[in-house]
C-alpha positions in Angstrom: 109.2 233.9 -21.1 107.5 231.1 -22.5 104.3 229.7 -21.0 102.8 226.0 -22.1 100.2 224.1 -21.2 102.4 221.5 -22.8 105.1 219.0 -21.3 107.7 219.8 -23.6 108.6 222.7 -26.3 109.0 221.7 -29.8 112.4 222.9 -31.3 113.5 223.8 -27.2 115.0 221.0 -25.2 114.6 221.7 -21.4 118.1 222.2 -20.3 117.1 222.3 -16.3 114.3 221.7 -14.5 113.5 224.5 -11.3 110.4 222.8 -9.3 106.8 223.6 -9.6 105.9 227.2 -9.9 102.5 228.5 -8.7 100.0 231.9 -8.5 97.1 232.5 -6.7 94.3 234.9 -6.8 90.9 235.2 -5.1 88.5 238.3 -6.3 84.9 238.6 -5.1 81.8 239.6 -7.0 79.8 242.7 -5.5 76.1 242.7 -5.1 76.0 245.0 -8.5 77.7 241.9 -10.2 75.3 239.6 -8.9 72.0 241.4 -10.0 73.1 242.1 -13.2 74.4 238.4 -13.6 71.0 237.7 -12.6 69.1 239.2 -15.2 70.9 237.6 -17.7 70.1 233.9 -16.4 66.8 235.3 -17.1 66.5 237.0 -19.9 69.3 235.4 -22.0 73.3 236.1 -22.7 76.3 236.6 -21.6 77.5 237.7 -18.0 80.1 240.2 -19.4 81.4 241.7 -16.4 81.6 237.7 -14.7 83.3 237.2 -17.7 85.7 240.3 -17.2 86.3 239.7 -14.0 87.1 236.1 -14.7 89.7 237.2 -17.5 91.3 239.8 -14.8 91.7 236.8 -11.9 93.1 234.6 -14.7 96.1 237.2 -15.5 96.9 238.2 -12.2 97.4 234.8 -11.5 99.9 234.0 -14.4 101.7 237.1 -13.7 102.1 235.7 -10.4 103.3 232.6 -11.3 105.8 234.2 -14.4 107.2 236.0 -11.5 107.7 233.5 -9.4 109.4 231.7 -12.2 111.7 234.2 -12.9 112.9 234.9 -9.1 113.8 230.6 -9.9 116.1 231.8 -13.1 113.2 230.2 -15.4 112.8 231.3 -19.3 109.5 229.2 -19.6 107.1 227.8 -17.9 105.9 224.4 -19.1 102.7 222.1 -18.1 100.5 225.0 -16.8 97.4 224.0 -15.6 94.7 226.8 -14.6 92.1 225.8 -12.1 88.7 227.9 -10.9 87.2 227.5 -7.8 84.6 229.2 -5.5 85.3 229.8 -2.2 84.0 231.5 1.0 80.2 231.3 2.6 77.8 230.5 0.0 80.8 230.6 -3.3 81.0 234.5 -2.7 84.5 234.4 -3.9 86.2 233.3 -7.3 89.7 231.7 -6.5 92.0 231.1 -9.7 95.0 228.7 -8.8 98.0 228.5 -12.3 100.8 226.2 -11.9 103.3 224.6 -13.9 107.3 223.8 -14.1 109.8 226.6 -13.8 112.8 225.2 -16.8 115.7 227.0 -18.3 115.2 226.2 -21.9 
């Protein structure tokens, strides 16, 4: 399947369009997470297991959405758009929202 963040495919005219296709995912950072993350704002560098964490949410939510698309008939997915949020008391919780356009190209 192929996944765009473009309207259109060059060299693959969209024969039919499905309807919007989305995934979800919500993942929450442990207190181990936090400290750590902590440090770094002080001392300097990169919040690598944020980072991994971040990278995880991302995927589980595309493999959501390809899913999705593929219950539709879909061979691509076209116009994704990937948004983060944070969520629950006091932005506890990391919510990753993909969607796009389910086509048969």
């Amino acid at each position: 399947m192929i996944i765009s963040t473009t309207p259109t495919l060059e060299g693959y005219p969209v024969k039919q369009y499905l309807g919007v296709v989305t995934g979800e995912t919500i993942v929450g950072a442990n207190i181990f997470k936090d400290f750590m993350a902590g440090i770094r704002d002080i001392v300097g560098g990169r919040a690598g297991s944020y980072e991994k964490v971040l990278i995880e949410a991302k995927e589980t939510s595309m493999a959501e959405m390809k899913q999705r698309a593929e219950a539709m008939g879909a061979n691509a997915i076209v116009g994704v758009d990937i948004d983060y949020e944070t969520v629950g008391e006091g932005g506890t919780m990391l919510m990753v929202a993909t969607s796009g356009t389910a086509v048969i190209i």
